[in-house]
N, C-alpha and C positions, 0 to 999 in steps of 0.2 A: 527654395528648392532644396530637397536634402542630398546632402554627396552620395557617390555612389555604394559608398563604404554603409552609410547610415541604411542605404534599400538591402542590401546584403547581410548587416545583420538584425535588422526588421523579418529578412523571409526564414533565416535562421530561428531567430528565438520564435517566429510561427511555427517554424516547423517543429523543434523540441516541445512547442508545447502540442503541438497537433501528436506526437509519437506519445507523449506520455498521459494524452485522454486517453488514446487506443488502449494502449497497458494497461491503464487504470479499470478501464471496460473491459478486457478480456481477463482482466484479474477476476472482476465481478463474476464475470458469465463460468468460467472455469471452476469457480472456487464457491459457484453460492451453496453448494450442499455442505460442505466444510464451516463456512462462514453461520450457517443456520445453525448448525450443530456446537458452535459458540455460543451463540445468545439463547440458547435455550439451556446450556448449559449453567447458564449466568446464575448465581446463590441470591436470588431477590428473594427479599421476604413478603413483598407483594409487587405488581403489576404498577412500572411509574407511569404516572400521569405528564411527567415531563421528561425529553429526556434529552441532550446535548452530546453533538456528534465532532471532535475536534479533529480539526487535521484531514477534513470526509472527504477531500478528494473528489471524483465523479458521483461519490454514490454507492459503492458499496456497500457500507455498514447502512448508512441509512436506511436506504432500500430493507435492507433482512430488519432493523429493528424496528421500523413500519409496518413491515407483516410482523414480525412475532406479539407487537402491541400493539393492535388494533385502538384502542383505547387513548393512547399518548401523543401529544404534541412537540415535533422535534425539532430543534434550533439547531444548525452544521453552520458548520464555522470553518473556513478555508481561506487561506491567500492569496488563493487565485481567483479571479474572475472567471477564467472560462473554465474552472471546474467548479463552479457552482452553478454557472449557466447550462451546463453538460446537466448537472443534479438538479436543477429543476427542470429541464426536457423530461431526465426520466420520470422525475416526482407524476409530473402531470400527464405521464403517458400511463403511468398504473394509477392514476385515480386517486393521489392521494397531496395534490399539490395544497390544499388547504392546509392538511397538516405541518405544513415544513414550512422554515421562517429559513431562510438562506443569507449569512451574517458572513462577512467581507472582513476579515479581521488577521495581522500578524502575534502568532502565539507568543513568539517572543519579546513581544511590545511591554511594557511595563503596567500599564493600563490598560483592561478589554473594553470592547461595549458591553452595554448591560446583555447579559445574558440571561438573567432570573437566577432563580433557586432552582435543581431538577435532582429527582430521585438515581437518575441513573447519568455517567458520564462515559462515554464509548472513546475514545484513544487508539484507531489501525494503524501500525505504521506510520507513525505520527512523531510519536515523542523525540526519537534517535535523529530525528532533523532540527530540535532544541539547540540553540545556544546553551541555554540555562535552565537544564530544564530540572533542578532542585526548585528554584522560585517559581517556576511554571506550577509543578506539583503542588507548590502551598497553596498557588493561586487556585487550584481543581476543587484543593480541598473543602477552599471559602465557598466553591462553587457548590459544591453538595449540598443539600439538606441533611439535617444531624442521620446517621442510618443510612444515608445515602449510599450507594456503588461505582466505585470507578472500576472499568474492564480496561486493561490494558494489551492489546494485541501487537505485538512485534513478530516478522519474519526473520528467518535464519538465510537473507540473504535474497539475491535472484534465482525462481528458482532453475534444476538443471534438465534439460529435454535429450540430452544425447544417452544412449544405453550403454552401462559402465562396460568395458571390454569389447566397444564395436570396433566391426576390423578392420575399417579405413583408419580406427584413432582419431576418429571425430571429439570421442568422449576428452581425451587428454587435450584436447584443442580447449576444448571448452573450459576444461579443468582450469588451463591459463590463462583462458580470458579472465574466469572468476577471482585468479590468484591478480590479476594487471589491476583488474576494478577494484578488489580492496583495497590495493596501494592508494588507487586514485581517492578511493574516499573516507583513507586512514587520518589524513587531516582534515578533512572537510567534515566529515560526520564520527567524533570522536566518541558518540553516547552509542553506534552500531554495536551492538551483542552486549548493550549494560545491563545489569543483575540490577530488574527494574523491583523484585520485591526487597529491597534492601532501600534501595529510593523511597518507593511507597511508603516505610516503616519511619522512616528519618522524616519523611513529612507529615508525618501523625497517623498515617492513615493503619489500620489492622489488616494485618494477609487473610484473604475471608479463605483463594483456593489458587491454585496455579495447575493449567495443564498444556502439556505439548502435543500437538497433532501432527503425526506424521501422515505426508501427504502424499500417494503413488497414483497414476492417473494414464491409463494404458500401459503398452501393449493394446490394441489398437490406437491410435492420437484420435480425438476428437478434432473437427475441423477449425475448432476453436481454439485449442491447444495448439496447434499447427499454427496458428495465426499469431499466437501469443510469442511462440518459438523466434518464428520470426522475427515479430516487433521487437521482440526483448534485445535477441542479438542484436540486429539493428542497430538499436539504442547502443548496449555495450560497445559496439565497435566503433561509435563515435568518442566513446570516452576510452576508449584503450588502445586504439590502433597506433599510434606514437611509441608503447609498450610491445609492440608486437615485432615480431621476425618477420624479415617479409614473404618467408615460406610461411608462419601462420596464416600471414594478412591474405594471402593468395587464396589459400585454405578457406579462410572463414569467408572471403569471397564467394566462395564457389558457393558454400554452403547459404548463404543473400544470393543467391541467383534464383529467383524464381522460377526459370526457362530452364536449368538444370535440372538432368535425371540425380542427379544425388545432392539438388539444394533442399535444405530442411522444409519446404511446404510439398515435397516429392516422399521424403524420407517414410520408409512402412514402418519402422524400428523407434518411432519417438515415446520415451515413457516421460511424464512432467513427475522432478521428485522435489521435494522440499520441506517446508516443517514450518510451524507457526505456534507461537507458546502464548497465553493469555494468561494473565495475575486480576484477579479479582481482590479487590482492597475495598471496606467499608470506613466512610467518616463515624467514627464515634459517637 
């Protein structure tokens, strides 16, 4: 029989991972018109037939480089099991579960599974949770075929839903929370905001393009957004509330109150703002 201790942090790590499929998913759903306008962006000089999704999480990149190449066979590669079981629910609810090979794999293991040769390698939000990720890079490199493309996508963070100057001073609530969470994951994720076409260069690879999207999303909230709002903080406020005043904690309380007239899935005033930079690098 397991101690009580061992059921408690069993329904815990369920739940962290239950909070960050949702995120993972409402990132997808919020952001796919952004996320299309990536891959189409992408400097290929033809259409891969193969292509390798690192770090894919639920789904999202996948999903958009499935449609945008109808043609290609994709290999996602994740450490998590139940977000790859999350990525094959959606695979096989849009009809394209044949295409996808779903690979159970840590990036930063020294050794992969075989993944093949593939023309295109996709990187969301991925690399800046690397230990190491210079050797990681070389290892992308190997991964290419000669000509090959890697897309590198990173975020500028969580993004922010509260409107700058609102007059409760929800926004500066939040401003803190973002200031608590970068403490938090100043040692834990020390590659967050690296100068990834300078890595790319050092690991052979050529800068083909680099673009940042800036992302503004209401004035009205979509009910998804509203949703994401929530989740997000949520999440934040299990990693910061330690950091908090307990006039914040009370605050961002209110604001996770669901029942409340002025908690964030009430709020009319939420705008989602944030920014997402992609470096495209080809193997030589």
């Amino acid at each position: 029989m397991s101690h009580p201790s061992s059921h408690t942090a069993h329904h815990e790590h369920e739940q962290h991972t239950g909070d960050q499929v949702e995120i993972l998913d409402l990132d997808a759903e919020v952001l796919a018109e952004h996320t299309a306008s990536i891959t189409a962006w992408l400097p290929l000089e033809a259409d891969p037939r193969q292509v390798v999704d690192l770090g894919c999480g639920t789904g999202a990149g996948t999903l958009a480089l499935l449609k945008r190449f109808p043609g290609a066979a994709l290999t996602a590669v994740d450490a998590s099991a139940a977000h790859l079981r999350r990525l094959g629910e959606q695979a096989a609810a849009a009809g394209a579960a044949d295409r996808v090979r779903l690979v159970e794999a840590d990036l930063d293991a020294t050794t992969w599974p075989e993944l093949g040769t593939s023309e295109l390698v996709w990187a969301s939000a991925s690399l800046h949770h690397l230990a190491d990720p210079d050797r990681t890079l070389r290892q992308i490199h190997d991964l290419l075929a000669p000509g090959g493309l890697f897309a590198v996508v990173e975020l500028a963070g969580f993004p922010r839903f509260l409107p700058e100057g609102a007059p409760d001073g929800a926004d500066a609530l939040e401003e803190r929370c973002h200031g608590a969470l970068d403490h938090h994951h100043a040692a834990r994720l020390p590659h967050r905001g690296a100068d990834w076409g300078t890595k790319l260069e050092q690991a052979g690879f050529t800068l083909e393009g680099r673009r940042t999207l800036a992302v503004r999303i209401g004035p009205p909230a979509t009910a998804a957004v509203r949703r994401y709002a929530f989740a997000g903080l949520r999440r934040m406020r299990g990693n910061v509330a330690s950091a908090l005043s307990p006039e914040d904690l009370t605050a961002l309380d209110e604001l996770l109150d669901a029942d409340s007239p002025h908690g964030i899935l009430r709020r009319g005033d939420l705008v989602m703002r944030t920014e997402r930079t992609v470096w495209a690098a080809r193997r030589a």
